[in-house]
N, C-alpha and C positions, 0 to 999 in steps of 0.2 A: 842694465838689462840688455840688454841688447841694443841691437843696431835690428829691430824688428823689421816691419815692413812700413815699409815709407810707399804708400800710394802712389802720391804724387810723383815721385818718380817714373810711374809706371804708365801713368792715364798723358798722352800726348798732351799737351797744352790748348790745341784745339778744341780737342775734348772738355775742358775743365767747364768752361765758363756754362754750358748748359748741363752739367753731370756734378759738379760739387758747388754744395755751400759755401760760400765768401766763410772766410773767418769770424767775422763779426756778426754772422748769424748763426754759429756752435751755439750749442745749448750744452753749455759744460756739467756732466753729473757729477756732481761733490761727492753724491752718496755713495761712495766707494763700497762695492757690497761682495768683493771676494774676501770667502773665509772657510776656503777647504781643511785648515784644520783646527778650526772650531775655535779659531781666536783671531784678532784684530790682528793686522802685522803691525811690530814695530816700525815702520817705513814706510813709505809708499815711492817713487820715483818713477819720473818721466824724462822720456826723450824726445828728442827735436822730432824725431822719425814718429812718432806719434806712439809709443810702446811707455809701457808700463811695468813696475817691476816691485814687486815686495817682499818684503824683507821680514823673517820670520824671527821667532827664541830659538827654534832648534837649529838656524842656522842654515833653512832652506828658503830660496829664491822659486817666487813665480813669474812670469813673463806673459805677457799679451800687447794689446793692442787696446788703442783708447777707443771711444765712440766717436770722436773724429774720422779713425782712420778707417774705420768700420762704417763709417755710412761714404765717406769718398769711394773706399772698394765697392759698394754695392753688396747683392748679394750674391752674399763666397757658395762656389759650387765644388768645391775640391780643395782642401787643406793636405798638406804634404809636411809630416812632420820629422825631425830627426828619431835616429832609433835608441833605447834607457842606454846606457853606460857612455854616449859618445861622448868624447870631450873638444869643446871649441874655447878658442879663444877669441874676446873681443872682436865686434867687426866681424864674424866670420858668416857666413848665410849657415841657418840651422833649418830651411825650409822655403815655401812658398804659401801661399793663399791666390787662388784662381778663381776669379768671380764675373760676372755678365759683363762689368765692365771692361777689366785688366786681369794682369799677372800681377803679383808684386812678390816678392822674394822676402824675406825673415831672416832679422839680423839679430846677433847678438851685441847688446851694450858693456856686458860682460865678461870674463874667460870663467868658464866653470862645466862642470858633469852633469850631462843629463839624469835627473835623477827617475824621473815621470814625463809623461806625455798625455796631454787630455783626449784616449781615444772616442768620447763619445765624437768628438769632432768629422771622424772619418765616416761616421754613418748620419751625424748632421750639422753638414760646415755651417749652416745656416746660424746655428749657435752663436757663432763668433757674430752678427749681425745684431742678434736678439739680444746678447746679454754679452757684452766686447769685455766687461770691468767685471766679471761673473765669473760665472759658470762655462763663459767660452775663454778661457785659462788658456794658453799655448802649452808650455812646458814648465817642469821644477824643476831646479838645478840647486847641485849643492855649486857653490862657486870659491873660486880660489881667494880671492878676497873680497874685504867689505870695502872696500875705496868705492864709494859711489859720487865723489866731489865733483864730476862732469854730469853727474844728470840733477834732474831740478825736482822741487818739490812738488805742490799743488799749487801753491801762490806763482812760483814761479812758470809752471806750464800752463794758468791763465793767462799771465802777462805777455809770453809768447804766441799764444792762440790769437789776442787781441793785437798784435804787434802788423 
């Protein structure tokens, strides 16, 4: 998926200790409930950066943001997305999320084609707050490959969460 937005990056460390939850008090949603096209994805995967990314039959990628990194940002007042056809590779910024708290910048985990962008977002970044593993989707990319062997499962982005 991406190299999404990593928060933490962004919020001074000053900042942290009275503005984000300790890790060990995440309340991790299992109920994974994106399903823009009307079926389960084969996949799910997570990044250290706190992004998420699934994996479909037709061979299209979604990308977002977990509800970690959606409650560390606060809430988003401005999403800045890339525009359908670009193409990035791994690692590359595909955007920002602007929120009361910070900035934070939107990475990709992957190299692939924009293929959609979730405009509701633009008329309410708030979405990405309310519903991070939803309906507040980033973008769909077809991608150049499925090598997804650096990002981690569900089991495995509990273990990290808790680490």
């Amino acid at each position: 998926m991406f190299k999404l937005i990593n928060p933490l990056r962004t919020i001074r460390p000053t900042n942290l200790v009275s503005k984000v939850k300790p890790l060990s008090a995440l309340r991790f949603n299992s109920d994974f409930n994106f399903k823009p096209l009307g079926s389960i994805p084969k996949q799910i995967k997570y990044t250290q950066d706190h992004e998420w990314l699934t994996v479909h039959e037709n061979g299209s990628c979604f990308l977002g943001i977990t509800k970690y990194a959606a409650e560390a940002l606060g809430d988003a007042t401005f999403i800045e997305l890339p525009e359908v056809n670009e193409v990035f590779e791994a690692g590359d910024t595909i955007g920002s999320v602007e929120s009361v708290k910070s900035a934070s910048e939107i990475y990709t985990p992957v190299g692939g084609k924009v293929r959609a962008v979730n405009e509701v977002l633009s008329g309410n970044p708030g979405l990405i707050n309310q519903d991070p593993m939803g309906e507040g989707w980033l973008i769909e990319l077809e991608v150049e490959t499925e090598n997804f062997d650096e990002l981690m499962d569900e089991e495995g982005y509990k273990e990290f969460l808790n680490q």
